[in-house]
N, C-alpha and C positions, 0 to 999 in steps of 0.2 A: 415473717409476714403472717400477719393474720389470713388464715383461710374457714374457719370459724363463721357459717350465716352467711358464707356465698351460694349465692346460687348454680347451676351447669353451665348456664354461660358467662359467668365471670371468670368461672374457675375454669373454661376453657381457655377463653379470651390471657388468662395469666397465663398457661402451658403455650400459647401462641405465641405469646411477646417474650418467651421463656426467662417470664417472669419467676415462674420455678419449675421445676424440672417432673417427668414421671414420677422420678422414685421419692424426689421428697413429696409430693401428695401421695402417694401409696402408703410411707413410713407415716405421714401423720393421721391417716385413715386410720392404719392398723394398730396406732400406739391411742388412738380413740376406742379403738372399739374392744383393745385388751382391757384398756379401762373399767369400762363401763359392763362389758359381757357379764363379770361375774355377776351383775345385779340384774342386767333385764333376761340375759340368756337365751338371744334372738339365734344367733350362729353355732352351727353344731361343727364347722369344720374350716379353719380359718388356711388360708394360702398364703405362708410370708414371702414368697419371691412372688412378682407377679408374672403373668403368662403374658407373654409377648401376645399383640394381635395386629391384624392389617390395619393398615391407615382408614380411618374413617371419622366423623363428628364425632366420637366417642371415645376414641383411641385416648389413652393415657387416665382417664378417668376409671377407678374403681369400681366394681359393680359388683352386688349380691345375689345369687339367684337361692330361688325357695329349694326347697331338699327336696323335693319333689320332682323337682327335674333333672334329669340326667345329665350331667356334666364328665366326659372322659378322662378316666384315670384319677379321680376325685371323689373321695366316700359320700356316697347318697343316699339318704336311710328312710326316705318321705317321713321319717320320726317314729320308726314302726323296727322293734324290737328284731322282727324278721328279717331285716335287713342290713340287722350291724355291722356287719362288714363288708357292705357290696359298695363294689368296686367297678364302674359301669365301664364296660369299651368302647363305649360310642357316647354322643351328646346328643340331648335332644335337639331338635329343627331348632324351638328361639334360643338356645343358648348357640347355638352353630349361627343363627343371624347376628346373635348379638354380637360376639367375637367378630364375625366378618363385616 
């Protein structure tokens, strides 16, 4: 199935009709963006199983947040030397909306 230049709500509207399933739009997200990463270099820290979240408009769809926001249990480096290895215990508020 092409999923290739759909947009959010096609590509929900397919997860509804389960037309295809979570994890194969997750695998074809992340075999895009293993792709392609070496060249543009947007992602500093990629997540291959995905994180379960509550039911909501958005659920099953992939999402990237900037490194600048704190994501729990997830390396968060806002791209600053100082913080190569931090490792945050809590998430920020929109990353906790977004999940929920």
């Amino acid at each position: 199935m092409k999923l290739l230049g759909r947009s959010v709500t096609q590509l929900l509207n397919l997860l509804n009709k389960k037309e295809v399933s979570k994890e194969e739009l997750y695998s074809y997200f992340l075999k895009r963006v293993k792709k392609y990463d070496s060249q543009l270099k947007s992602y500093l820290t990629l997540i291959e199983k995905p994180k379960e979240v509550k039911k909501g408009i958005l659920s099953g769809l992939p999402i990237a947040f900037k490194d600048n926001f704190c994501t729990k249990d997830i390396k968060t480096t806002a791209s600053s030397n100082v913080l190569e290895n931090f490792s945050p215990p809590y998430s920020a508020t929109v990353v906790e909306k977004l999940e929920n």
